[in-house]
C-alpha positions in Angstrom: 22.1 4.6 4.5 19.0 4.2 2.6 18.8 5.2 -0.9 15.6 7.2 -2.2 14.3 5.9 -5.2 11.4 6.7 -7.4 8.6 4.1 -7.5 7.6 2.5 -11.3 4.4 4.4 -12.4 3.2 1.1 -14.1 1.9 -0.6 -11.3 -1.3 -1.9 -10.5 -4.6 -0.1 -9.7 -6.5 -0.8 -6.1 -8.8 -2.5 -9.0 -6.0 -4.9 -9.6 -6.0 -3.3 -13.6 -2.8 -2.2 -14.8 -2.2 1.6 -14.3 -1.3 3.5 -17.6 2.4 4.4 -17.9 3.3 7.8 -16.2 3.3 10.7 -19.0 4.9 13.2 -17.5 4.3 16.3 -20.1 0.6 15.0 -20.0 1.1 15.6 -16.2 2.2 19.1 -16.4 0.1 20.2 -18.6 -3.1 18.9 -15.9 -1.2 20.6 -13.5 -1.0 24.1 -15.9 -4.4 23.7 -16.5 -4.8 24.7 -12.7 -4.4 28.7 -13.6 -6.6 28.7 -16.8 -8.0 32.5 -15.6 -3.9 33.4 -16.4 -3.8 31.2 -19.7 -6.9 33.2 -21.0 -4.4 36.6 -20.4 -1.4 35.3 -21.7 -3.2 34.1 -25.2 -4.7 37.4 -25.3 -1.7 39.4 -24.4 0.2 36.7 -26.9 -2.3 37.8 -29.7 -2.1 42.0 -29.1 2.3 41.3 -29.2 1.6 39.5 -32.4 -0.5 42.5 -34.0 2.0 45.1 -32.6 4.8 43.4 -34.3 3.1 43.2 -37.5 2.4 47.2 -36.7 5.8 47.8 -36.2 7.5 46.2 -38.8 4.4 48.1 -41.5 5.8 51.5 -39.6 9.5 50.8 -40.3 9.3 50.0 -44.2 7.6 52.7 -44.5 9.3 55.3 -42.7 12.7 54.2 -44.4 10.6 53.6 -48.1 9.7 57.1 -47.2 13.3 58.6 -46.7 15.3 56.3 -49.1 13.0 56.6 -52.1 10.8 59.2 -51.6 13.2 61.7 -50.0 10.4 62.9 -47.7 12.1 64.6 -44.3 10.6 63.7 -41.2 8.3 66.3 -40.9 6.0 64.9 -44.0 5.7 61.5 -41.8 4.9 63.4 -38.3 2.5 60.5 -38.1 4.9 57.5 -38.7 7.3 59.1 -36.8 4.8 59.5 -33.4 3.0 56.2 -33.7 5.9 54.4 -34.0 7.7 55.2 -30.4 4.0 54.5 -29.3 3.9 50.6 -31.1 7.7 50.2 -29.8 6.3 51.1 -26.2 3.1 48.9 -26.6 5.1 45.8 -27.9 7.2 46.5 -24.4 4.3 46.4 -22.0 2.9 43.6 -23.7 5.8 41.5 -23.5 6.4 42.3 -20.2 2.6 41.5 -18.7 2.8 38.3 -20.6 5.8 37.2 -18.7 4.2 38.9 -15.0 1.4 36.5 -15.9 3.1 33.7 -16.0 5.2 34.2 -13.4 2.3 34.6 -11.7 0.6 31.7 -13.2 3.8 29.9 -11.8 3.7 30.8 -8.4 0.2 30.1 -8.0 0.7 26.4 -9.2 3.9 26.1 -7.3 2.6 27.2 -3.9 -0.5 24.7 -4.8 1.9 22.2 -5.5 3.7 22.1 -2.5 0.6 22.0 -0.2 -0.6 18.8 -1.6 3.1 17.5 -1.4 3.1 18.3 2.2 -0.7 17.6 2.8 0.4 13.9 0.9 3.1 13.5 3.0 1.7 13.7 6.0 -1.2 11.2 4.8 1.5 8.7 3.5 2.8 8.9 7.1 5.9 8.3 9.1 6.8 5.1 8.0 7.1 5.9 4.2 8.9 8.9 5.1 11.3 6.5 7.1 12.2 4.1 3.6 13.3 7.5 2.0 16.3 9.8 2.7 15.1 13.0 4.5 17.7 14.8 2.2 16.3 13.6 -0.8 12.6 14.2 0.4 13.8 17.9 1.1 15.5 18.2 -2.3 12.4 16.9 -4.1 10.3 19.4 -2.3 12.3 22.3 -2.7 14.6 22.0 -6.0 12.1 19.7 -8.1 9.2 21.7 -7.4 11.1 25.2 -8.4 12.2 23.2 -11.6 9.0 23.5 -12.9 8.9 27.3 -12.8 10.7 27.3 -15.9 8.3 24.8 -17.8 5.3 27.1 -16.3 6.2 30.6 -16.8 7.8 31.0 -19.7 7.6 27.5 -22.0 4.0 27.3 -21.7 3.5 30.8 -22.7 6.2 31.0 -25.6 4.3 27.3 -27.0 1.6 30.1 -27.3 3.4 32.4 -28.7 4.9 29.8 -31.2 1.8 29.3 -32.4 -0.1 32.2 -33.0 3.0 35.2 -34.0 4.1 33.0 -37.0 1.0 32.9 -37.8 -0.6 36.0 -37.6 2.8 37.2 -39.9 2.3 34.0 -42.5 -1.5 35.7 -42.6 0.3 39.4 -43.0 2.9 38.1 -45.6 1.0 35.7 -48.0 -1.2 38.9 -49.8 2.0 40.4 -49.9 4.2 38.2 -51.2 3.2 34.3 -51.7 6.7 33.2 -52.5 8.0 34.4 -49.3 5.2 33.5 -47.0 5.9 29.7 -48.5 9.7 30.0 -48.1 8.4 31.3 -44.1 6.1 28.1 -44.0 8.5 25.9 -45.4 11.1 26.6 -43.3 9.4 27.1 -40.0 9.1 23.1 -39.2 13.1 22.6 -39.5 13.6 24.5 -35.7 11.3 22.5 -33.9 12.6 19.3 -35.8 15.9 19.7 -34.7 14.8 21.3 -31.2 13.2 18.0 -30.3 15.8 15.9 -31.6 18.5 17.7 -29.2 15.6 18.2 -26.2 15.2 13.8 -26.2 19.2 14.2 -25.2 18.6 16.6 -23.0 15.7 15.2 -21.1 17.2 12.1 -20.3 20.5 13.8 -19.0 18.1 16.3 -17.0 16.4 13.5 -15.4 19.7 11.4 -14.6 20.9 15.0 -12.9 17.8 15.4 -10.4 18.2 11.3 -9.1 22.1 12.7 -8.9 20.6 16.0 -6.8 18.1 13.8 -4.8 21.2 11.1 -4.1 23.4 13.8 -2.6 21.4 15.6 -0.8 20.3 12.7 1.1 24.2 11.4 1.2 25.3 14.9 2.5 22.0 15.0 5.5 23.1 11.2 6.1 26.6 12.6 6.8 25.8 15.8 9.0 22.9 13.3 11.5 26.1 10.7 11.6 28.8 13.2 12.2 29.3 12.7 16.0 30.0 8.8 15.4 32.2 9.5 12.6 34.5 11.8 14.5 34.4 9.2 17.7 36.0 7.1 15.0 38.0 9.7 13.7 36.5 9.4 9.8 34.7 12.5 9.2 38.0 13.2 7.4 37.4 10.8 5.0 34.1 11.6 4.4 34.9 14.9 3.7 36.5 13.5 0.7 33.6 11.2 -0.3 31.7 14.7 -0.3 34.0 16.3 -2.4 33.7 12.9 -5.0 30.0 13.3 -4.9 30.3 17.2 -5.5 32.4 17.1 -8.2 30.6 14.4 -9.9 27.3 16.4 -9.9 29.3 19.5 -11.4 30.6 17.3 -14.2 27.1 16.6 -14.8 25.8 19.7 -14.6 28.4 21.0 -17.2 27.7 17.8 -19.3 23.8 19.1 -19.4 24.5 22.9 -19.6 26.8 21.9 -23.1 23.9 20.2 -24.2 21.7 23.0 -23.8 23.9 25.3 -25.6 24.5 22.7 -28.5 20.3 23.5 -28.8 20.9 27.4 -28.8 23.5 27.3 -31.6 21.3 24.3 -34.0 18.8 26.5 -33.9 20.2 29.8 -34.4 21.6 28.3 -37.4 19.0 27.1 -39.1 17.3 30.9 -38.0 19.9 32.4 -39.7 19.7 29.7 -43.3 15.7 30.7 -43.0 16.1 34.3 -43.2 19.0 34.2 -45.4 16.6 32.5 -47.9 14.2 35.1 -47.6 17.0 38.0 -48.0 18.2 36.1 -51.5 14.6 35.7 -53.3 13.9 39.6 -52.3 17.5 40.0 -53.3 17.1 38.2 -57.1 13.4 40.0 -57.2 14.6 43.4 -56.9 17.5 42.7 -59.6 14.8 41.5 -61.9 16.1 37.6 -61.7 12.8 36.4 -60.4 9.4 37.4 -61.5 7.0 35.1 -59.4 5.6 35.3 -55.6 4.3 39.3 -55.5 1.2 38.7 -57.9 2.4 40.3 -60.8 3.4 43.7 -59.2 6.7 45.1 -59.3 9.2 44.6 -55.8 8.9 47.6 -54.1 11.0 48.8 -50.7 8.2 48.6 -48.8 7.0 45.0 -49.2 11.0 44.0 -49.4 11.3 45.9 -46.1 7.9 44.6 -44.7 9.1 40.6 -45.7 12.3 41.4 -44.1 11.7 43.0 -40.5 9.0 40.2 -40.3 11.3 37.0 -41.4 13.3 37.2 -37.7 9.9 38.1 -35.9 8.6 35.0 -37.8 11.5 32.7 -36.3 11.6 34.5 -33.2 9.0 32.5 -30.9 10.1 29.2 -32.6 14.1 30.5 -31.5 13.2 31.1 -27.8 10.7 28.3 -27.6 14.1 26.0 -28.4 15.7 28.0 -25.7 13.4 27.2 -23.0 13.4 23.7 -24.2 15.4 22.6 -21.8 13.2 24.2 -19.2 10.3 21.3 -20.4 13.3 18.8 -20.1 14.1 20.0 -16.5 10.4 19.7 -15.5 9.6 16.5 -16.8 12.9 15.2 -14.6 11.4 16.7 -11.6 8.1 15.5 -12.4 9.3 12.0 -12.5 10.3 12.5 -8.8 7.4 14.2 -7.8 4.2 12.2 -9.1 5.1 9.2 -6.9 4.6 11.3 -4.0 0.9 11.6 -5.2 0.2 8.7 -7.0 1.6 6.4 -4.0 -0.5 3.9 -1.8 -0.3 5.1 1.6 0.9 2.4 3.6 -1.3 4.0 7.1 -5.2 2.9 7.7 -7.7 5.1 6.0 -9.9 5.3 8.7 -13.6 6.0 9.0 -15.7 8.4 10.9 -16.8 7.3 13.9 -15.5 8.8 17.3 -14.3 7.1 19.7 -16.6 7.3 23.6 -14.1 8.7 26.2 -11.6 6.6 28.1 -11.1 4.3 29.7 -10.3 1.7 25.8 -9.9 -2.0 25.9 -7.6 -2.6 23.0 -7.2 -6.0 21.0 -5.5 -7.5 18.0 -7.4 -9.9 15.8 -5.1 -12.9 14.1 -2.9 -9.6 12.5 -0.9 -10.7 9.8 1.8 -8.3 8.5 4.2 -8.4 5.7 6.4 -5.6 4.1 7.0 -7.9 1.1 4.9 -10.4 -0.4 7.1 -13.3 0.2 8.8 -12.1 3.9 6.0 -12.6 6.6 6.5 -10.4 9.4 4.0 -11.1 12.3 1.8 -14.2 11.9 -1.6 -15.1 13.1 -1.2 -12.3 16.6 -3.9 -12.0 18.4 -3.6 -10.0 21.8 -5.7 -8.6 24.2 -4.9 -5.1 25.9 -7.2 -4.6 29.1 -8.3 -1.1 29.5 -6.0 0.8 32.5 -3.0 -2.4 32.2 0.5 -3.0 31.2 1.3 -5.7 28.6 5.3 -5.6 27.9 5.9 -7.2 24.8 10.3 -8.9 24.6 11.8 -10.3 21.3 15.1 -9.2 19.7 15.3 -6.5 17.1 13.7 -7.0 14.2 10.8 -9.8 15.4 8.2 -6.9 14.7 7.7 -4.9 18.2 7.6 -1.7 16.8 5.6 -2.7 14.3 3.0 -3.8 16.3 2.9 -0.4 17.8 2.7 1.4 14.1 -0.4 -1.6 13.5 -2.0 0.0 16.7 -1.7 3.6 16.0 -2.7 3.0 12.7 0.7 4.4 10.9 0.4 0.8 9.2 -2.6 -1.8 7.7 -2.7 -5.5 8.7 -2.3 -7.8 5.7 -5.0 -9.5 7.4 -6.7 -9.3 10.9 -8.1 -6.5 12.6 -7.1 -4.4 15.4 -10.2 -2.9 17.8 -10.8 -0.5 20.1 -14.0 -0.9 22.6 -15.2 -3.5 20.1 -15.0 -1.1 17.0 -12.3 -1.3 14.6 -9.6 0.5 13.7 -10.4 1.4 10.1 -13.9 2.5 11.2 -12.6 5.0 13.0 -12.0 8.9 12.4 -7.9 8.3 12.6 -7.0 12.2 13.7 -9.1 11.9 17.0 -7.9 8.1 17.6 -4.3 9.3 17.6 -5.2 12.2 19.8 -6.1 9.4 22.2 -2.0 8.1 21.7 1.4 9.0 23.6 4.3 7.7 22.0 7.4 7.5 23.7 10.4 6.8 20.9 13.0 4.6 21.6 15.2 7.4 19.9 13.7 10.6 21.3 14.2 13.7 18.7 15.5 16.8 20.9 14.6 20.0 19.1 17.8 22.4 18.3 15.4 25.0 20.2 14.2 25.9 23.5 13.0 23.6 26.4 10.0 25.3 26.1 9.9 24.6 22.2 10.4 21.0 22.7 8.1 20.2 25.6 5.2 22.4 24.1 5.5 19.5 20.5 2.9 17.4 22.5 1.1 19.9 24.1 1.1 23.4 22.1 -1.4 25.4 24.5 0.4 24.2 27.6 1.3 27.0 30.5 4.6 27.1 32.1 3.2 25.9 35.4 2.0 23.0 33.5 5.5 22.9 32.0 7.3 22.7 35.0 5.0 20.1 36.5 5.6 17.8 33.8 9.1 17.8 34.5 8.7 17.6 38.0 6.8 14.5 37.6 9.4 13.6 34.6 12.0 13.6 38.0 14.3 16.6 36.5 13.8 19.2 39.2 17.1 19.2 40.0 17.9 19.5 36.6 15.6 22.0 35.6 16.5 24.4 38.7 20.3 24.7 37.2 18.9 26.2 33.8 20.3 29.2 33.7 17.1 30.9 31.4 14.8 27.9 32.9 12.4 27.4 30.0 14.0 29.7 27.4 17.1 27.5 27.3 18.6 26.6 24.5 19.1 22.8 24.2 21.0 21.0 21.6 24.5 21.0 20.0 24.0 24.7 20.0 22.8 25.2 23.4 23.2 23.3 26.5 24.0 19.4 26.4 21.4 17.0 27.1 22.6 13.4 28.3 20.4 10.1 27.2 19.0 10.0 30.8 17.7 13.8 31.0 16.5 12.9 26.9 14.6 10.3 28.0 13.2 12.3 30.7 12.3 14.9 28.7 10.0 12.5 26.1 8.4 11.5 29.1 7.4 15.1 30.2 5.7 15.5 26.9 3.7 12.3 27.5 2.8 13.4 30.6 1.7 17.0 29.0 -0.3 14.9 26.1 -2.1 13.4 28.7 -3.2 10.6 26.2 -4.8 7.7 27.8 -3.1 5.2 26.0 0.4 4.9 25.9 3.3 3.5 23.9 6.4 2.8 24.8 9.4 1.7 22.7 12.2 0.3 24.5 11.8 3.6 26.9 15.1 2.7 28.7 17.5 1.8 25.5 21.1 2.2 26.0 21.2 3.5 30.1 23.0 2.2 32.4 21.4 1.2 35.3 21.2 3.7 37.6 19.4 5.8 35.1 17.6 3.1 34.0 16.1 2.9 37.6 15.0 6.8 37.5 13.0 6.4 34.3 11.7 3.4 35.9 10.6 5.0 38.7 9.1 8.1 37.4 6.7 5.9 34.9 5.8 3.7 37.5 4.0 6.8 38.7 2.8 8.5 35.5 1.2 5.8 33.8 -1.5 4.9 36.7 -4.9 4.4 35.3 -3.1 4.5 31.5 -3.6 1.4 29.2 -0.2 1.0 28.0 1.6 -1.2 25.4 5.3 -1.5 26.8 8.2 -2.6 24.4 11.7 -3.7 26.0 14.6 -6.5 25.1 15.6 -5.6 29.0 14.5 -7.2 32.3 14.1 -3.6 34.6 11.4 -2.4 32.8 9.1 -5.4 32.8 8.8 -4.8 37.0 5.6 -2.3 35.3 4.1 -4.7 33.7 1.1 -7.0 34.4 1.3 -9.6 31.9 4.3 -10.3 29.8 4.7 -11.8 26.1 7.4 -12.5 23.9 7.3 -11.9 20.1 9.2 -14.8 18.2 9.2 -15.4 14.4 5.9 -13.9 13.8 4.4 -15.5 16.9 3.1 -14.3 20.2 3.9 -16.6 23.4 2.7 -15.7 26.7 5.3 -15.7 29.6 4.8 -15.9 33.3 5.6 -12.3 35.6 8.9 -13.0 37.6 7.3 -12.2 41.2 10.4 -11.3 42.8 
């Protein structure tokens, strides 16, 4: 089982400079910057909830200065009494198109998000995604990218609102009362202080919890492809236990962050709570006549002590809920630590140009390739092969010498360290890759079977394909018989959930796709793996009739299928050796 892990940002440039450490708020905030047409509405709809607020909390003191002091009934404030309702109601909508916009803002950057993930993976190709769990590539796509929607829809906007409510109501308090618009000031920075402090904590044991995500869902994917060889072996028992380890590790540490988060909630409500408190006692000691400063020499009334007082929470309230969605920011940052490798990642497949390939018949060769997945482990060494147009070559060696890799140098999936490969005389990273592999049939030496239809499967080479052409391919594919005892014939279902499929029919069935591909050039990768030899004969048989008048590059560690081929080479630490055809 191969572990996923995420790839050190500081690496070097294609300039051979060093690349600038990964910042992954600065990252988000590039990638907020995507929707700046639903920024512009949130910091205006931000700005209206700040004035209604301040409107509100002028209505209230006084409407009770009104009926506490003045003894006026309700009927000798009819205007108080119907604009407030209305400010209430304003304050409402406001609030509630500031959080539809970024939602919105969200979903847009999300959906954005994920096509360049996919549209990245797909560039990076098949043999990057191989070096990764598929579990983990899943979970990265799905759960890290709905992590950010926290950080996008509502942090983003309440860092707006933390900075323009407080101080629209610092700029409403201070030419009512200076003493209490410093005590408001003063205090303001000790939430954010302390939110930080506890959101450092908090990141780290966010990002610990996605690589704990990203491990298990690869571990529990690993589990369900092996399943059938554990419970030959009788040990999917014990795995279930292993599972339940895993599970129960990553609810300890999903507590251990949640307890963390609500440590955050209760700092910061309170130092809310000593801020306003603060307020309450120098109104408190000004109305008893104890302090005479901060109201420029006028006399406390109910109104301004009101006023300061309905404002104080409003003041603290953005700062409060920004601390609360703190740990949205922490969550995002994890997941963008996952996530920016996928984009900022070298993709191991050629480049390619944009020149198109003349039609068929192609005359491949390779060019002294050198290969190397690590600096210091050479691979293939100096190969240089020639691949007549319309002719088999069958390539031997034992796992690992580098057949297959040969084939992933050919199709382009890989780059040569050095060396070139070339097709009709032009090379392969002059040419427009998408067509060139159009010109490719890749038969797997572990064919993928589709929990589908037979239809479904057969039509992944050949989408447009008719069902006479269907059932010719596997006619020539040798599974007449086979085909005539589906009950639904095409609209079978194969797999575990449908009908069984042995390695021989498998096989067979990879090869009717090649044959509805119709590529001229073919791969193949040890196409009769793990047969016996009876079945081993069929496949034989049925490609030595479909791959007539194909140029094909044939890969086998068996003696059968080399009977197809014209010339014969074995692949030996890094080196290619020539072999003479057994005539008999």
């Amino acid at each position: 089982m191969t572990e996923s892990t995420v790839s050190d940002s500081n690496t070097e440039a294609p300039d051979g400079t060093s690349k600038p450490p990964f910042n992954a708020r600065r990252w988000l905030n590039q990638l907020a910057r995507q929707e700046k047409r639903w920024q512009r509405i949130t910091l205006q709809l931000a700005a209206l909830q700040g004035a209604a607020i301040i409107a509100q909390a002028a209505l209230l003191a006084q409407l009770f200065h009104g009926l506490i002091i003045e003894h006026q009934s309700l009927r000798d404030m009819t205007m108080i009494y119907w604009t407030l309702p209305i400010v209430i109601i304003i304050r409402v909508l406001l609030n509630w198109a500031r959080e539809m916009a970024g939602t919105r803002s969200s979903i847009n950057i999300r959906q954005s998000l994920r096509t360049q993930l996919l549209e990245r993976l797909a560039l990076l190709g098949p043999v990057w995604r191989q070096q990764h769990q598929g579990g983990a590539l899943v979970s990265q796509l799905l759960e890290q990218v709905e992590a950010l929607d926290g950080y996008i829809a509502r942090y983003r906007p309440q860092q707006w609102l933390a900075a323009i409510i407080p101080c629209m109501i610092l700029l409403a308090v201070f030419p009512v009362s200076w003493a209490a618009g410093l005590i408001l000031l003063g205090t303001a920075p000790l939430i954010p202080l302390f939110m930080a402090l506890v959101g450092l904590k908090a990141k780290q044991r966010q990002e610990e919890q996605h690589r704990n995500l990203a491990r298990m869902s690869g571990h529990f994917l690993d589990q369900l492809r092996g399943l059938p060889t554990l419970q030959l072996f009788n040990a999917h028992y014990q795995q279930a236990g292993i599972i339940q380890a895993v599970a129960e590790h990553f609810r300890q540490g999903t507590m251990r962050v949640l307890r963390l988060a609500f440590l955050s909630s209760t700092v910061l409500e309170f130092f809310t709570a000593v801020s306003i408190a603060l307020s309450a006692v120098y109104l408190g000691f000004s109305f008893l006549g104890h302090l005479n400063f901060g109201l420029y020499g006028d006399h406390p009334t109910l109104v301004v002590g009101f006023f300061i007082l309905l404002l104080a929470p409003e003041f603290y309230l953005p700062l409060r809920e920004l601390g609360i969605h703190y740990h949205a920011k922490a969550e995002a940052e994890g997941a963008a630590e996952l996530l920016h490798p996928w984009l900022d990642t070298a993709s191991p497949s050629v480049a390619g140009g944009r020149q198109i390939l003349e039609s068929a018949p192609y005359h491949v060769q390779f060019q002294r390739i050198h290969y190397r997945h690590h600096p210091e482990v050479p691979l293939i060494e100096g190969v240089t092969l020639d691949l007549p147009a319309q002719q088999v070559i069958a390539i031997t060696g034992t796992s690992g010498s580098g057949k297959t890799t040969l084939l992933r140098l050919l199709s382009g999936q890989l780059a040569p360290s050095s060396g070139y490969v070339s097709i009709n005389n032009v090379r392969l990273t002059e040419l427009a890759q998408p067509q060139w592999r159009e010109q490719l049939g890749w038969m797997s030496q572990h064919p993928h079977l589709l929990a589908a239809t037979l239809r479904e499967n057969l039509l992944l080479s050949a989408p447009e394909s008719t069902d006479d052409a269907l059932q010719q391919a596997l006619d020539d594919a040798g599974l007449r018989g086979w085909f005539a005892e589906l009950p639904e014939g095409l609209d079978t279902q194969l797999g575990d959930s449908g009908r069984p499929v042995s390695g021989g029919q498998l096989r067979r069935i990879a090869l009717a796709r090649l044959l509805l591909r119709n590529a001229p050039i073919w791969l193949l990768d040890e196409p009769t793996a793990s047969l016996d030899d009876e079945t081993e004969q069929r496949i034989i048989h049925c490609l030595a009739r479909a791959i007539r008048g194909r140029t094909v590059l044939l890969l086998t560690h068996r003696e059968a299928p080399l009977t197809l081929a014209s010339q014969i080479y074995t692949l030996q630490d890094g080196q290619l050796q020539s072999c003479q055809k057994d005539k008999e």
